[in-house]
MIDOKE-620479 format. One record per residue (C-alpha): residue number from 1; residue in one letter; x, y, z. Coordinates in steps of 0.25 Angstrom, whole numbers, always signed. Example, Ala and Ser with C-alpha at 12.3 -4.5 7.8 and 13.67 -1.06 7.14 Angstrom:
<atoms>
{seq=1 type=A X=+49 Y=-18 Z=+31} $
{seq=2 type=S X=+55 Y=-4 Z=+29} $
</atoms>
This chain:
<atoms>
{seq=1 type=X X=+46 Y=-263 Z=-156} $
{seq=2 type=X X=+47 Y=-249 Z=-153} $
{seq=3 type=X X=+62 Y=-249 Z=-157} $
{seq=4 type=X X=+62 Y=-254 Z=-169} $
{seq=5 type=X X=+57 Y=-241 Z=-175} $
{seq=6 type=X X=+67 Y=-230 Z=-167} $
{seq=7 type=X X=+83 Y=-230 Z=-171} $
{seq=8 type=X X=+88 Y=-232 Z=-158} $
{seq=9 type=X X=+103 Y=-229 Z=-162} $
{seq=10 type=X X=+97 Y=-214 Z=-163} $
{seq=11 type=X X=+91 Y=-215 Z=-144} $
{seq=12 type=X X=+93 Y=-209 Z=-135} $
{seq=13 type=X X=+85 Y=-198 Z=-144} $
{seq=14 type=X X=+87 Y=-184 Z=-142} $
{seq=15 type=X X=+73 Y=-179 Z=-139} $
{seq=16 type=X X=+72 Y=-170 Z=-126} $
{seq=17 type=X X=+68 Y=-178 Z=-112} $
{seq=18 type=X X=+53 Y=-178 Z=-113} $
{seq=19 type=X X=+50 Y=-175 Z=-127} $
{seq=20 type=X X=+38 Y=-180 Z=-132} $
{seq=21 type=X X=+42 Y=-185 Z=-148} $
{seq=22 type=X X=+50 Y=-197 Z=-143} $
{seq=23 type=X X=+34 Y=-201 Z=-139} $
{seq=24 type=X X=+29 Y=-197 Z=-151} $
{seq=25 type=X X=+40 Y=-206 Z=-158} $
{seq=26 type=X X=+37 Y=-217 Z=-150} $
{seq=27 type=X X=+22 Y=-217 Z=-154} $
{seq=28 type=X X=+25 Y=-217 Z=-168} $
{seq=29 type=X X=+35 Y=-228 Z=-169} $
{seq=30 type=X X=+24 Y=-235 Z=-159} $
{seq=31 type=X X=+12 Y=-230 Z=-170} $
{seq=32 type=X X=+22 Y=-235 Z=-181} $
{seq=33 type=X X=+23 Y=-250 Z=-174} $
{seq=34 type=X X=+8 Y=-251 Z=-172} $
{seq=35 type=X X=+7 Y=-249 Z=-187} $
{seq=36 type=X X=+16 Y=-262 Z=-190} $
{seq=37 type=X X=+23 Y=-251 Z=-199} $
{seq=38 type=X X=+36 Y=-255 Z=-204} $
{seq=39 type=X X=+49 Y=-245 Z=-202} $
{seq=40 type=X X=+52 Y=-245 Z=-215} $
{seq=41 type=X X=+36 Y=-241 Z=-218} $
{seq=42 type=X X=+38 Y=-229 Z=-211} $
{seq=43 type=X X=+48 Y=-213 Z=-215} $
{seq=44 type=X X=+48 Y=-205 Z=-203} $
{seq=45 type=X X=+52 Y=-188 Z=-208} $
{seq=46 type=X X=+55 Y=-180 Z=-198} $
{seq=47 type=X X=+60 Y=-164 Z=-199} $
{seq=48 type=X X=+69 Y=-158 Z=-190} $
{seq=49 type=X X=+64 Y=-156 Z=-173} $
{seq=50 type=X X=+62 Y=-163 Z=-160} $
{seq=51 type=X X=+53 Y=-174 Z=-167} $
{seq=52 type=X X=+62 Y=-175 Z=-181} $
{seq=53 type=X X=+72 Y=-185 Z=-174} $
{seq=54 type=X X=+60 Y=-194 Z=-174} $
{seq=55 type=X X=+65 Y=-198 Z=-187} $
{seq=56 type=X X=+80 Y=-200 Z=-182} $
{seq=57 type=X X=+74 Y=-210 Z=-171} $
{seq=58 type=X X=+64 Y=-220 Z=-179} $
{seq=59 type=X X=+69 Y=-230 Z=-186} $
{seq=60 type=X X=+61 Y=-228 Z=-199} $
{seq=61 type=X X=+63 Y=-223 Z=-212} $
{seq=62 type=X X=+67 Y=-206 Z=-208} $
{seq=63 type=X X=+69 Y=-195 Z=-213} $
{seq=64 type=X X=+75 Y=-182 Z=-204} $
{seq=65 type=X X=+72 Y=-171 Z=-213} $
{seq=66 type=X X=+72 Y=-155 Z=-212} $
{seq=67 type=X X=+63 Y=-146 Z=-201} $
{seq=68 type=X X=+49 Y=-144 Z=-207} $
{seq=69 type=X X=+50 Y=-153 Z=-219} $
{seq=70 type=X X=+47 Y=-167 Z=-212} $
{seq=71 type=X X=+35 Y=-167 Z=-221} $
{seq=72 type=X X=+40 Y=-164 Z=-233} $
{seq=73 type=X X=+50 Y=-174 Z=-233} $
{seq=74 type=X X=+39 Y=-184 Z=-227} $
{seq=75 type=X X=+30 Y=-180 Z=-240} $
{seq=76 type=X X=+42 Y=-183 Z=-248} $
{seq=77 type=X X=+44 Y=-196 Z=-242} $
{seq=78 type=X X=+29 Y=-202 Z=-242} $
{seq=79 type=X X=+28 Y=-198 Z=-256} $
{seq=80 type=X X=+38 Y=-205 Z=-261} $
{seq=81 type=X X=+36 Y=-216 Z=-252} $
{seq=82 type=X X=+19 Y=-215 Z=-249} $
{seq=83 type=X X=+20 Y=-230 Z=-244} $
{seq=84 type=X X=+28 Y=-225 Z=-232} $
{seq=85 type=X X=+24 Y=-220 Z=-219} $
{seq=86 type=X X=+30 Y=-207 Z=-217} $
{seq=87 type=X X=+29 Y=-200 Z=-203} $
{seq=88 type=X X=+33 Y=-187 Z=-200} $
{seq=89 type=X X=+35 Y=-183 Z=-186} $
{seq=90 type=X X=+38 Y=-168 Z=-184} $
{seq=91 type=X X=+41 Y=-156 Z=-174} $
{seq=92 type=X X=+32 Y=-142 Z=-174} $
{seq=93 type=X X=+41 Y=-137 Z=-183} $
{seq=94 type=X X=+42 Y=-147 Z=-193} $
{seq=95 type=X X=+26 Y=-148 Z=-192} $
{seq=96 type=X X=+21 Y=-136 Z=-191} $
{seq=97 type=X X=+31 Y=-126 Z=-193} $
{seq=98 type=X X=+43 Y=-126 Z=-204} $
{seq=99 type=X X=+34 Y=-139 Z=-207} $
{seq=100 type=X X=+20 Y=-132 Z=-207} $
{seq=101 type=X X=+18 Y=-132 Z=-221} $
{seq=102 type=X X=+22 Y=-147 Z=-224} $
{seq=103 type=X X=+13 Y=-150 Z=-213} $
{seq=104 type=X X=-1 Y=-143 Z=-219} $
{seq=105 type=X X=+3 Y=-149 Z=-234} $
{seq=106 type=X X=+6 Y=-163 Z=-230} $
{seq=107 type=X X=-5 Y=-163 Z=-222} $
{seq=108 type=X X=-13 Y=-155 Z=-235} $
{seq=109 type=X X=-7 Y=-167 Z=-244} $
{seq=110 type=X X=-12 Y=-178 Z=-235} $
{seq=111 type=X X=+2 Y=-185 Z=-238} $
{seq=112 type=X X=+2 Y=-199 Z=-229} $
{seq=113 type=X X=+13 Y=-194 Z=-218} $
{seq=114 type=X X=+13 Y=-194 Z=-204} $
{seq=115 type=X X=+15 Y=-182 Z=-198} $
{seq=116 type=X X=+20 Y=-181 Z=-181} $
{seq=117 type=X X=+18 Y=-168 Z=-175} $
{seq=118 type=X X=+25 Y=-168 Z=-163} $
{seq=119 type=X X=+21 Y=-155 Z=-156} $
{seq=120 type=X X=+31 Y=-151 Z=-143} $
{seq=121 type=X X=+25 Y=-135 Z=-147} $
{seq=122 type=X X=+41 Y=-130 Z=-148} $
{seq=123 type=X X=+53 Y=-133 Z=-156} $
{seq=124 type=X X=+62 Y=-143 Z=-149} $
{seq=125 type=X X=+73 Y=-145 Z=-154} $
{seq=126 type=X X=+78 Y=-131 Z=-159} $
{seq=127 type=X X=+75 Y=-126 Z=-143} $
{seq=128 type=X X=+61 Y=-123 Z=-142} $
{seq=129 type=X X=+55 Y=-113 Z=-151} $
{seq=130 type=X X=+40 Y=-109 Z=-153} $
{seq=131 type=X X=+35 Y=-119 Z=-163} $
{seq=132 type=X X=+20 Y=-119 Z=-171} $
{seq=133 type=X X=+17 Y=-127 Z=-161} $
{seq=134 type=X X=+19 Y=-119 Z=-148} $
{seq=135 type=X X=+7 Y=-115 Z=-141} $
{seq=136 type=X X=+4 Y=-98 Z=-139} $
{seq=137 type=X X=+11 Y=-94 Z=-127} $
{seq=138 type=X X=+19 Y=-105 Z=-125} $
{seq=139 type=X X=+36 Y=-103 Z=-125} $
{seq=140 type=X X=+47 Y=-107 Z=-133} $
{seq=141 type=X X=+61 Y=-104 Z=-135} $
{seq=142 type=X X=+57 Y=-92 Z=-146} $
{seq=143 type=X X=+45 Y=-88 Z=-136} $
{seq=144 type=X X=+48 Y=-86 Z=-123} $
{seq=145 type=X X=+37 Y=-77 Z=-121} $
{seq=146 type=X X=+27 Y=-87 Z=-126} $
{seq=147 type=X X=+24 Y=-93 Z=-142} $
{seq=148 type=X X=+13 Y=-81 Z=-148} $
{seq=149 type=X X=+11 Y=-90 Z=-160} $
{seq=150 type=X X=-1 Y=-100 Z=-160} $
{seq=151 type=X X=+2 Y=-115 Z=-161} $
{seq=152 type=X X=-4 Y=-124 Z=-174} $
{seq=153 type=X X=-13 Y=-135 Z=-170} $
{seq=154 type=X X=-8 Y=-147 Z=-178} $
{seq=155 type=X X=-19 Y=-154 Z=-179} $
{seq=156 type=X X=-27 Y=-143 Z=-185} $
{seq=157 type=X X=-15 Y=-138 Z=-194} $
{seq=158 type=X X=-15 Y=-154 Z=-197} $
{seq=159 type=X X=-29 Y=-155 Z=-200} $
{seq=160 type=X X=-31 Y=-141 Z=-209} $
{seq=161 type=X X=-19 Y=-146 Z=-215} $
{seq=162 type=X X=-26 Y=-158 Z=-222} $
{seq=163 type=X X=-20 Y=-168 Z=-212} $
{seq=164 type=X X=-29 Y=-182 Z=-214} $
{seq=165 type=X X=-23 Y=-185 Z=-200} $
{seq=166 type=X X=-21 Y=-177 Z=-186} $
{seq=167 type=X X=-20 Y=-181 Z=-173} $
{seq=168 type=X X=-14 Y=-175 Z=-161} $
{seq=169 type=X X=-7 Y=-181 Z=-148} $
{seq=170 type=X X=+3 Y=-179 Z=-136} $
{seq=171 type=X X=+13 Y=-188 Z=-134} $
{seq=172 type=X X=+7 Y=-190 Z=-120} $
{seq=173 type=X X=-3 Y=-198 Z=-127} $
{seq=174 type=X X=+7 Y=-210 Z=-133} $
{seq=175 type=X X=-4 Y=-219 Z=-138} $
{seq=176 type=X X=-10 Y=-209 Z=-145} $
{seq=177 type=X X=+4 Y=-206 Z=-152} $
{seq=178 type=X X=+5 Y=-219 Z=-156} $
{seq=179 type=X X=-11 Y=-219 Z=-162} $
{seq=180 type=X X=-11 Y=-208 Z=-169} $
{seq=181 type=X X=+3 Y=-208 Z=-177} $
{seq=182 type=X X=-3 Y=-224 Z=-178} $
{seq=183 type=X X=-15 Y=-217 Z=-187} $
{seq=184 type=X X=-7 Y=-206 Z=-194} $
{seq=185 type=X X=+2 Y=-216 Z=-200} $
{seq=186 type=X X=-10 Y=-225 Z=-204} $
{seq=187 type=X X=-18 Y=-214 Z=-209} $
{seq=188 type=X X=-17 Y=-211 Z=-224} $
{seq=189 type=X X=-14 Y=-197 Z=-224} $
{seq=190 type=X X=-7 Y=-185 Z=-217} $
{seq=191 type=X X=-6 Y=-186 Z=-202} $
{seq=192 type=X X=-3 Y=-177 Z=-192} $
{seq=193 type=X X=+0 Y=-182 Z=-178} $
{seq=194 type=X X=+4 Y=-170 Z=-167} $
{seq=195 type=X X=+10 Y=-176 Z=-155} $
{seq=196 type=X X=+11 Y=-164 Z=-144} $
{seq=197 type=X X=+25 Y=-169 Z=-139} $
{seq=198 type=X X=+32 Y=-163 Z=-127} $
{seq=199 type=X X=+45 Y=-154 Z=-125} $
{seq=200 type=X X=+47 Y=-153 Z=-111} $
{seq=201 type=X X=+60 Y=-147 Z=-116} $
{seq=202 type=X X=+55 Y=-133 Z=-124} $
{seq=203 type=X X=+41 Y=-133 Z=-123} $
{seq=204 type=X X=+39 Y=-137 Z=-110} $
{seq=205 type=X X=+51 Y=-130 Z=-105} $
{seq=206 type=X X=+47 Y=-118 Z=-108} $
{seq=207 type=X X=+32 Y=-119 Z=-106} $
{seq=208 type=X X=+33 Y=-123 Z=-92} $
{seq=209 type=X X=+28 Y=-138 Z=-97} $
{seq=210 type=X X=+35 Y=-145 Z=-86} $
{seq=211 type=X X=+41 Y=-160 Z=-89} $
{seq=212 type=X X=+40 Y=-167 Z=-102} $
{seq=213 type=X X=+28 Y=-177 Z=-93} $
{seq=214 type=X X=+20 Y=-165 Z=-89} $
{seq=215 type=X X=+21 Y=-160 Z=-104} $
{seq=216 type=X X=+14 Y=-174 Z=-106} $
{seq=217 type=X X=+5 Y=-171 Z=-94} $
{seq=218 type=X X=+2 Y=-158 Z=-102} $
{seq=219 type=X X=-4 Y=-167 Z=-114} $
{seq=220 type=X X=-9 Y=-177 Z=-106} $
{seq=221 type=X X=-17 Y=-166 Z=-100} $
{seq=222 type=X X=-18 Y=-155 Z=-111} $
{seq=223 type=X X=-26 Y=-165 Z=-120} $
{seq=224 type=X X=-38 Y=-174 Z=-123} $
{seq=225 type=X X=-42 Y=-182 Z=-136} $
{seq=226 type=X X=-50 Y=-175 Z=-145} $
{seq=227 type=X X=-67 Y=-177 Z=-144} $
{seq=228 type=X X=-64 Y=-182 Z=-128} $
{seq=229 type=X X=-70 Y=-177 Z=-116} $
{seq=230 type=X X=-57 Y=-171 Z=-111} $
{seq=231 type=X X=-55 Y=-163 Z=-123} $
{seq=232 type=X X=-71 Y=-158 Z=-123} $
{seq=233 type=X X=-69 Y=-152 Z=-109} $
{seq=234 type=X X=-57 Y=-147 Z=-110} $
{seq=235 type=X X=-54 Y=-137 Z=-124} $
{seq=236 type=X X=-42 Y=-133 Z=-120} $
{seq=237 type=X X=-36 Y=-148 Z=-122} $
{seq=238 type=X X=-29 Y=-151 Z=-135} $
{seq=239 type=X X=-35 Y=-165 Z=-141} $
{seq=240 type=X X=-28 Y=-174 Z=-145} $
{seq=241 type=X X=-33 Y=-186 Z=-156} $
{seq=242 type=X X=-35 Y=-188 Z=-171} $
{seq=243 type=X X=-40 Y=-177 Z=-177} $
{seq=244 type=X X=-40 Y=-180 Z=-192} $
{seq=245 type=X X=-40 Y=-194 Z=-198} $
{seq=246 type=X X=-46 Y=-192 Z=-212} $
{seq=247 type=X X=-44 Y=-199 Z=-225} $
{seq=248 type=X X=-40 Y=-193 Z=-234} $
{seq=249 type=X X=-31 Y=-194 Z=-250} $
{seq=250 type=X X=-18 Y=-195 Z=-246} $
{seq=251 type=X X=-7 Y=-187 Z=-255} $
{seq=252 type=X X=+3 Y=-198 Z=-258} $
{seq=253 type=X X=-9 Y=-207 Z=-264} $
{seq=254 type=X X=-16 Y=-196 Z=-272} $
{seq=255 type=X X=-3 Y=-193 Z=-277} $
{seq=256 type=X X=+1 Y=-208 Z=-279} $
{seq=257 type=X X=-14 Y=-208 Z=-288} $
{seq=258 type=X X=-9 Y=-196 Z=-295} $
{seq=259 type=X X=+5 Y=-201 Z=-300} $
{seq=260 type=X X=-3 Y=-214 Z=-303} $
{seq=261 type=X X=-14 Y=-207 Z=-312} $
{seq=262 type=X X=-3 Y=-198 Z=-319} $
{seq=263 type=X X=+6 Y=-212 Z=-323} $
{seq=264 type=X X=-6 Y=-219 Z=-329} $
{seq=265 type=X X=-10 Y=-205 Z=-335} $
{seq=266 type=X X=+3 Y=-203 Z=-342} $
{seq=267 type=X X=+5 Y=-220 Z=-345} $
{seq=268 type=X X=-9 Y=-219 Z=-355} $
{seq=269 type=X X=-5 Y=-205 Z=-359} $
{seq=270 type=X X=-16 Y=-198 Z=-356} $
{seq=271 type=X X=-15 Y=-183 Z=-355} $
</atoms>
């Protein structure tokens, strides 16, 4: 069941009526339970934001570390332990902004982690400010007047990055949550899975977005799956799907086969 994976003693959680990461939690655990994965098979790393008290609420092995440096912590983590499942969900800032460069070098590296971008366009919990994610034009708490920078696109970032794995959903779309994080965990590689989650209580508040169901109205409406009809008539929809699924060498392995190759070198004292 569901509730074996969450720490109950930890509910009612904080995030905000309407929020959109407690569906993107749910569709991990309920990716994790297709898997038949065991708890103790599995480290969750979180930063510091909105999505970092994921970490706090499942019942795995977790780790809460420091804003931007989920990653870096995760890559510590998988290699010492690369028989581990290591998930990492994040925040805009974690991902893309203090965390940036941990992003484009894990996803260089092709380390085996599960990377969960959950995309609200604004920082939550420190009240509201632009983020890398925020669209041009659209407000924040540090851009009343409108946001003059121009957003990343994840799944390009992801895919230039070296990513053998990127995919992109909304959390109207809950099957497609559960899926996708289904077949990032499995896949051997670096996988990127951006969730555009709702807050009705920044963003949609200060961009006129209406409730936190309209916001979902908004991605119902606002996206088709890549290569369908929908998305061929309409350009301006953003596509949802997998984008990447590639095989690829996986770091933690080619470094395994390196440390192997150096011990057998040094045993028959070779030079």
């Amino acid at each position: 069941m569901v509730r074996e994976y969450i720490r109950q003693r930890f509910f009612p959680h904080i995030w905000c009526a309407g929020c959109g990461h407690g569906t993107v939690m749910s569709g991990m655990i309920r990716a994790i339970e297709r898997l038949g994965l065991q708890k103790n098979e599995i480290v969750v790393v979180s930063g510091i934001g909105c999505s970092s008290r994921m970490s706090g609420y499942l019942d795995f092995h977790t780790m809460h570390t420091i804003h931007g440096r989920a990653l870096a912590f995760a890559t510590g983590v998988k290699m010492g332990r690369p028989d581990l499942k290591v998930i990492v969900p994040m925040g805009d800032g974690d991902a893309l902004a203090i965390g940036g460069n941990h992003l484009i070098h894990a996803a260089r590296r092709n380390l085996d982690l599960t990377a969960i971008i959950m995309n609200n366009r604004i920082y939550g919990m420190t009240g509201g400010q632009f983020s890398p994610m925020t669209p041009f034009g659209e407000k924040g708490t540090t851009a009343p007047l409108g946001n003059i920078d121009q957003a990343f696109d994840i799944v390009e970032l992801a895919r230039g990055a070296g990513a053998s794995f990127v995919a992109r959903t909304t959390t109207y779309h809950v099957q497609e949550i559960t899926r996708f994080i289904a077949k990032a965990i499995q896949h051997k590689g670096f996988s990127v899975v951006e969730v555009m989650s709702q807050c009705p209580t920044y963003y949609g508040r200060k961009n006129r977005l209406g409730s936190a169901v309209d916001m979902l109205e908004q991605y119902r409406d606002g996206t088709a799956p890549i290569g369908s009809k929908k998305a061929a008539e309409n350009a301006d929809l953003l596509q949802r799907g997998i984008f990447v699924e590639e095989e690829r060498p996986e770091y933690s392995g080619e470094y395994s086969i390196l440390v192997n190759t150096c011990r057998r070198t040094n045993q028959s004292g070779e030079r």
